[in-house]
C-alpha positions in Angstrom: 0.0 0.0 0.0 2.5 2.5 0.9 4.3 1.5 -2.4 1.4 2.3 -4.1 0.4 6.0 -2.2 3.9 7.0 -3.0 4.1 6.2 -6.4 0.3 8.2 -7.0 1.9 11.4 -5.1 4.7 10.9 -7.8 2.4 10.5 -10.8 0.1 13.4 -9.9 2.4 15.7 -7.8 4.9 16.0 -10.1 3.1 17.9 -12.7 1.2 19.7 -11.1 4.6 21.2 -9.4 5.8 21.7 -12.7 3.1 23.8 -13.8 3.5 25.8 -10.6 6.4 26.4 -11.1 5.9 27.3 -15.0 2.9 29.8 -13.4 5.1 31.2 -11.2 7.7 32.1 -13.3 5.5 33.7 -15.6 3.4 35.6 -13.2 7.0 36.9 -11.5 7.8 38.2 -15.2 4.0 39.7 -15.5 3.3 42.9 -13.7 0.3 42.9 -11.5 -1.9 45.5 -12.9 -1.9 43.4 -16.5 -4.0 40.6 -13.8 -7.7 41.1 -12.8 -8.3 40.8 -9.0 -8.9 36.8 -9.3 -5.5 36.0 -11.2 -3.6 38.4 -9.3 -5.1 36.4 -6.0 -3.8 33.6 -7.8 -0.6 34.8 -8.3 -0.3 35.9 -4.4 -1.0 32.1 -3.4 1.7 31.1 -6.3 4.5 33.4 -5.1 3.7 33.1 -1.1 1.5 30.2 -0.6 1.5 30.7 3.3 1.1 34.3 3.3 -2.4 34.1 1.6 -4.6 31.9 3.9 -8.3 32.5 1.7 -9.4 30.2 -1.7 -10.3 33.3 -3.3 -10.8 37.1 -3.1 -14.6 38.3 -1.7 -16.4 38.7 -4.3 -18.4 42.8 -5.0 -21.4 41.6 -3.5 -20.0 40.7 -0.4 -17.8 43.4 -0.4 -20.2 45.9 -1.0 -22.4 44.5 2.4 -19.2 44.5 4.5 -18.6 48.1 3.4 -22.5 49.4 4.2 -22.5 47.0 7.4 -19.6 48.8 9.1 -20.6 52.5 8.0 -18.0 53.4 6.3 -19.8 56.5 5.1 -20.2 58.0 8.6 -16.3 57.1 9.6 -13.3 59.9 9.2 -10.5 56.4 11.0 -11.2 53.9 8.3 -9.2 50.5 9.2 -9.0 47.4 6.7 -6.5 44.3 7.7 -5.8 42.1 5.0 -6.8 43.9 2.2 -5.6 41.1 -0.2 -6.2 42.7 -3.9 -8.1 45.4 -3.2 -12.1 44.3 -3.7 -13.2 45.5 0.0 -10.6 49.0 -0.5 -12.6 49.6 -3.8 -15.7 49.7 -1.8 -14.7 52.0 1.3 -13.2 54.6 -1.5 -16.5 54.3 -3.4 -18.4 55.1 0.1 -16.3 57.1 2.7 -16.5 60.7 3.0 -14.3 63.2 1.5 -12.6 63.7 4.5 -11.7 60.0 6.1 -8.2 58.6 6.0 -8.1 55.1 5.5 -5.5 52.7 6.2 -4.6 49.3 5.0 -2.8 46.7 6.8 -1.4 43.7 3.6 1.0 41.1 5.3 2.2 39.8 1.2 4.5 42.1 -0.3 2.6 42.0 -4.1 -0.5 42.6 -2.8 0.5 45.6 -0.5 2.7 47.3 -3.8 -0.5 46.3 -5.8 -2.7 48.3 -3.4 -0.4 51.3 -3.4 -0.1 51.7 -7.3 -3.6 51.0 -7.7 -5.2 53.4 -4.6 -2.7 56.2 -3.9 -5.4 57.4 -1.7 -5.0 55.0 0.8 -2.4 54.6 3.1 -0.9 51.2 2.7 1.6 49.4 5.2 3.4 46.0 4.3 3.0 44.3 8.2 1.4 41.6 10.3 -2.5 43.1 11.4 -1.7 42.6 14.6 0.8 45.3 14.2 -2.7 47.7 13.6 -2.4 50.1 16.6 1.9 50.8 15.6 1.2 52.1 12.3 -2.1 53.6 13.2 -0.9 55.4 15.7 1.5 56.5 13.3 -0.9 58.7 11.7 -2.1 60.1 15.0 -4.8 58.1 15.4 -6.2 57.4 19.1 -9.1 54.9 17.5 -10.3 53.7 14.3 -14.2 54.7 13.5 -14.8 51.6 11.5 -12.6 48.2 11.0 -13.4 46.5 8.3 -11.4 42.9 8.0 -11.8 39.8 5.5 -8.9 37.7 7.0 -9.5 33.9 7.0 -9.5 33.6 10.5 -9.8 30.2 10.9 -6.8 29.4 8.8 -4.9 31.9 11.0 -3.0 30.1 14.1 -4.9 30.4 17.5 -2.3 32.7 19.2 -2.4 35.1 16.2 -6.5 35.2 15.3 -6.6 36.5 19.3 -3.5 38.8 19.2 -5.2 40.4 16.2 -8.6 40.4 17.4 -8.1 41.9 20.9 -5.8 44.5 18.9 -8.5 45.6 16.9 -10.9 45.3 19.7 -8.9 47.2 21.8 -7.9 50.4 18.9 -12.0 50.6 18.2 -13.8 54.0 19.2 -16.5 53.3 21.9 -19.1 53.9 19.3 -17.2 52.4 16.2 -18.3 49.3 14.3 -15.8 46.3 13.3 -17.1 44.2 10.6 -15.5 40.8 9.3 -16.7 37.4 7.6 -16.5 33.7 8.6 -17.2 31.2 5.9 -20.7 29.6 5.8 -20.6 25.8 7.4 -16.9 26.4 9.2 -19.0 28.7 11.8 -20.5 25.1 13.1 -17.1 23.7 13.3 -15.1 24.1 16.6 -12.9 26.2 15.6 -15.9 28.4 13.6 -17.6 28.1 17.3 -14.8 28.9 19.2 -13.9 32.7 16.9 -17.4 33.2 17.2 -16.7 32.6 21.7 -13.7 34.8 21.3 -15.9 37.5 19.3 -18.3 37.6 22.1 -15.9 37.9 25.1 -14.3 40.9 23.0 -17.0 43.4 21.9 -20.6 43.9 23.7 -22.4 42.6 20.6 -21.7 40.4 17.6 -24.2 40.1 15.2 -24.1 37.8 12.4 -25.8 39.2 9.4 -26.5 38.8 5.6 -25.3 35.6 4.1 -24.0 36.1 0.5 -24.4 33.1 -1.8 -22.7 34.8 -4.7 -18.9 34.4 -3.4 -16.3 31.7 -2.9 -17.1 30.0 -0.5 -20.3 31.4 1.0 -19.6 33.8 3.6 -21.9 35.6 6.3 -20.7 39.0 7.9 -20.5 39.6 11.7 -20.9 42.6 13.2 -19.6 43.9 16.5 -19.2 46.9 18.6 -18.4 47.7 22.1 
């Protein structure tokens, strides 16, 4: 049997690391604004596969309900973590006041130049989100009006998910909204149970709110403030 298994991982593995490493090489040689949003996500897992924990980017739809959910349009402290390729950052430019500052918190290197070239309007730091109140602070910022995050949480170690969450808990404005997404099905999973426990013990009320078929996989939005 074991004979077997490792001849299969030989016969199929092999390929398919050829052709990453074909697609690699060809998206390292292709700028990023000749991609869309999907194949630039693609290219993100290719180059850093464990810097990019989602399947896919939200899709508009989703992004669009994160965006009114966390009223972005009343905030002038606009906070995103893990803005991937930009879909949610689209959004909050399309809706904030003239006057807000946002700020955008990319751990991969592409996807943080990405966001700079492509929204010069926002200010766009290469770091770790749990690093949120540093740079944020940075701008002289004693709160954030609105946090708006679509990290996959529950790919994200234990130790990390909390450090980030009571961070963000922590930098939110007593009458500010943080708004994020858990994947349909993984919130009846223990580790979907157990975010949604650490949610609770964090902010005075989570609501979870408007499940969005349209998007990879299908994602719900919680809402919490303190």
């Amino acid at each position: 049997m074991a004979r077997v298994m490792l001849a299969s991982f030989f016969l199929f593995a092999r390929p398919c690391l050829a052709v990453m490493a074909i697609l690699k090489q060809g998206f390292t040689n292709m700028a990023n604004h000749e991609l869309s949003p999907t194949m630039q996500f693609l290219a993100g897992i290719i180059r850093a596969p464990f810097l990019t924990g989602a399947i896919a980017p939200s899709s508009r739809r989703l992004a669009r309900r994160m965006v009114l959910t966390s009223r972005v349009d009343q905030a002038l402290a606009i906070l995103e973590l893990g803005p991937g390729t930009g879909v949610v950052t689209r959004e909050i430019l399309d809706s904030k006041r003239a006057d807000a500052t946002v700020l955008a918190i990319e751990r991969s290197r592409d996807f943080a130049a990405e966001l700079a070239r492509q929204y010069p309007d926002v200010h766009v730091v290469e770091d770790c989100a749990s690093q949120l109140r540093h740079h944020s602070k940075q701008f002289g910022w004693d709160g954030a009006d609105s946090i708006v995050s679509a990290l996959p949480w529950t790919n994200l170690p234990e130790p990390l998910q909390e450090n980030i969450l009571r961070e963000a808990a922590a930098f939110l404005r007593d009458d500010g909204v943080f708004v994020t997404i858990s994947c349909f099905g993984l919130h009846l999973t223990p580790t979907g149970r157990r975010f949604r426990r650490l949610l609770e013990s964090l902010f005075s009320s989570v609501e979870r709110r408007d499940l969005i078929l349209r998007n990879i996989p299908p994602a719900f939005i919680y809402r919490c403030s303190k």
